[in-house]
C-alpha positions in Angstrom: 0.0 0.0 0.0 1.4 3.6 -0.8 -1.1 5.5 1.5 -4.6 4.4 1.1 -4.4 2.6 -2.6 -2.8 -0.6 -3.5 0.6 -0.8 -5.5 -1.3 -2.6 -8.2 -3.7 -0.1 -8.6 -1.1 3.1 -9.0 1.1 0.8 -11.2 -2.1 0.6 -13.7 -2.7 4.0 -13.9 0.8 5.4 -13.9 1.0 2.5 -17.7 -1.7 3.7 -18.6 -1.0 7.6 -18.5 2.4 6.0 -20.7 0.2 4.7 -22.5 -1.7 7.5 -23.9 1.6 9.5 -24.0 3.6 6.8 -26.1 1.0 4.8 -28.0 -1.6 7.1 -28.4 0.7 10.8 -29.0 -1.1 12.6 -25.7 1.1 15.4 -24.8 1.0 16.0 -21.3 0.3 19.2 -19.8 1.7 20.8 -16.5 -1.2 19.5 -14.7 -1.3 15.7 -16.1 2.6 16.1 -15.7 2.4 16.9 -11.9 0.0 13.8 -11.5 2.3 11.3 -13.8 4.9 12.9 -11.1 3.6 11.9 -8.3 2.4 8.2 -9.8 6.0 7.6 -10.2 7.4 8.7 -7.1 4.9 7.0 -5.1 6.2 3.8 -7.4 9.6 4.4 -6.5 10.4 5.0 -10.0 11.7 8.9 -9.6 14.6 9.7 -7.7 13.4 12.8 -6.2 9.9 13.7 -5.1 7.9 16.0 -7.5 7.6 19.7 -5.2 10.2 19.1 -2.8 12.5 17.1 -4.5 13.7 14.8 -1.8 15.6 12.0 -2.9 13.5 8.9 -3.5 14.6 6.2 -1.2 11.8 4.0 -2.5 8.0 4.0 -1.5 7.2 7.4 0.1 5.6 7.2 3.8 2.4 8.4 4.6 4.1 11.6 6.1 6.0 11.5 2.5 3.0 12.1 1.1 1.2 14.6 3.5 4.6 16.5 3.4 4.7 17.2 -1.0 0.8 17.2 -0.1 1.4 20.5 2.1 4.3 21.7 -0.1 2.1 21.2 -3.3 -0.7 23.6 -1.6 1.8 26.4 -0.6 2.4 26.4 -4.2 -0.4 26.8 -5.5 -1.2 29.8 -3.1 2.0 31.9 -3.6 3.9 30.6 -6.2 4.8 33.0 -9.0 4.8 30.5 -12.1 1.6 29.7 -13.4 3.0 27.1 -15.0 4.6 25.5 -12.0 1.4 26.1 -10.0 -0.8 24.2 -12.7 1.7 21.3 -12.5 1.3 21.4 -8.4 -2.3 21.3 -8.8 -1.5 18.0 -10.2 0.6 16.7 -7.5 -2.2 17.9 -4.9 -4.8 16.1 -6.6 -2.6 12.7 -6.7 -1.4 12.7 -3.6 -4.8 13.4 -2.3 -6.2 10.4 -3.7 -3.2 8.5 -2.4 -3.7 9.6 0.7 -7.5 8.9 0.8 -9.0 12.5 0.8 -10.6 11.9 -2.4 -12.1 9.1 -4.5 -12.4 11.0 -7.6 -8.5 10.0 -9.1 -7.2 12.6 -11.2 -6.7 10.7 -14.5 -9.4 9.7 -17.0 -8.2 6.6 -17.8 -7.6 5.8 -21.4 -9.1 3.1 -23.1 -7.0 0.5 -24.4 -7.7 -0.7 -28.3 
């Protein structure tokens, strides 16, 4: 478990945001970006987490998550890139649902052909 979802269950979204990305030609934007982010750290796949940038020393905790969860928001409220703040938005929404707060996970999954 990486917070409240199963390792299967992140694995499957994460493929198939790559998916839509490398078989179907999706360009991401800063939001879907910030989400695929935060899929990947929570995988153990990125070396550093996606706001803070902490090195990646495999699963994040549940304090992990609350901590880029927190960092994410501040973000969003004073940060001076639109650009960076869209792509925070992301990582809020993911690590939310990782975390529980929300059912409602951020990526609309892709159908596969």
């Amino acid at each position: 478990m990486i917070g409240k979802r199963h390792l299967a269950e992140i694995t499957e979204i994460r493929d198939n945001i790559l998916y839509a990305v490398n078989d179907r030609g999706w360009e991401l934007q800063h939001w879907d970006q910030g989400v695929l982010d935060t899929y990947e750290w929570s995988l153990g796949t990125r070396d550093h987490s996606p706001i803070t940038h902490r090195p990646s020393t495999g699963h994040p905790s549940p304090t992990d998550l609350a901590r880029e969860d927190d960092a994410a928001y501040e973000e969003l409220r004073f940060g001076a890139d639109p650009h960076r703040q869209t792509y925070a938005n992301g990582v809020q929404h993911a690590t939310m649902w990782l975390r529980g707060q929300t059912d409602s996970q951020p990526w609309s999954l892709w159908i596969r052909s």
